[in-house]
N, C-alpha and C positions, 0 to 999 in steps of 0.2 A: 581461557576457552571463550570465544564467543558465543553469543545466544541472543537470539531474536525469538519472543514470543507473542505474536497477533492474539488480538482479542477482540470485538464488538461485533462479529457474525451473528449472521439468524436470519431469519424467514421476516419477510415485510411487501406490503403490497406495493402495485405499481404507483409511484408519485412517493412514496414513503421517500421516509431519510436514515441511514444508520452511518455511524462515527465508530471507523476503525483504526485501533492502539497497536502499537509494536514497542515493548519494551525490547532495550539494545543493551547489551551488556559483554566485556571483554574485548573491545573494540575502541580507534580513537575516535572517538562520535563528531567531533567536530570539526575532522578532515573528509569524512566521507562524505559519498552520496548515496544518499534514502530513496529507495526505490519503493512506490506497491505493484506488483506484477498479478495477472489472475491468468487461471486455467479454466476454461469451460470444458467440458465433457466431450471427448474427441477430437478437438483441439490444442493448439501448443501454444503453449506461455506465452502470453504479451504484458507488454508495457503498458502500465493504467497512468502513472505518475512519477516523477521525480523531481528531488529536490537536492541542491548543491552544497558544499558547503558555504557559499556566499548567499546562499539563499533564492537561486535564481530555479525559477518553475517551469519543468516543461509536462506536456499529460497528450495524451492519446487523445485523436480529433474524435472520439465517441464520447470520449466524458469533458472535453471541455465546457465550462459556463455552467458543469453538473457538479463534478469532483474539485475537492480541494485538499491539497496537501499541505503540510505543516509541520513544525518539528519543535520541541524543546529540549534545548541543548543542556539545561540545566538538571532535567529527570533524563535525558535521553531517551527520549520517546518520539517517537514518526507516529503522524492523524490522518486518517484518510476522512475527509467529510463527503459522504456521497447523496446529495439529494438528488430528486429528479427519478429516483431511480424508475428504469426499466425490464422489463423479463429477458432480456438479451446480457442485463447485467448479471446476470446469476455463475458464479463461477469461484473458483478458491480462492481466496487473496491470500498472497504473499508478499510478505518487509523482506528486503534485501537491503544488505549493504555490502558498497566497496570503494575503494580507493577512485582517486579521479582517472587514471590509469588504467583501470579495471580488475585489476589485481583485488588481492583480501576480498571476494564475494562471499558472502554469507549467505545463507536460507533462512526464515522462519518456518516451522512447520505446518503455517495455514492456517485462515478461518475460514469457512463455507460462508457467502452470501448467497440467497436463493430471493427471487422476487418475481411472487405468483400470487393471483386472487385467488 
């Protein structure tokens, strides 16, 4: 059974920074690709970042030079590093994994980031 579960959400002001965790589990971690996706409120799912299995990075032109993504193969854990943040950044993250193919997509079930003075 696969499982993805995100963790490092929470409330932080504009300019802050928070570092978001996705434990991966029941999956082969080191063929996929690790996605973070976020939902805003009335909005549909977008692509924040992804990372390959060769390691190769691509991110959404709103968080480039702000987000950074990262993986360790060894605990199988996907990072989302988001400094910079913004109040337009406020929205669900979620870890996704799948195949290069697109096949085997998995969910995590979310962190909320909110970023308000």
């Amino acid at each position: 059974q696969v499982q993805l579960v995100e963790s490092g959400g929470g409330l932080v002001q504009p300019g802050g920074s928070l570092r978001l965790s996705c434990a991966v589990s029941g999956t082969i971690f080191t063929i996929d690709v690790m996605g973070w996706y976020r939902q805003a409120p009335g909005k549909e799912r977008e692509l924040v970042a992804i990372i390959s299995p060769y390691g190769i990075l691509s991110y959404a032109d709103s968080v480039k030079g702000r987000f950074t993504i990262s993986k360790d193969n060894t605990k199988k854990m996907v990072f989302l590093q988001m400094n910079s943040l913004k109040p337009e950044d406020t929205a669900i993250y979620y870890c996704n994994t799948k195949r290069m193919d697109g096949t085997h997509s998995y969910w995590g079930q979310g962190t909320q980031v909110t970023v308000s003075s």
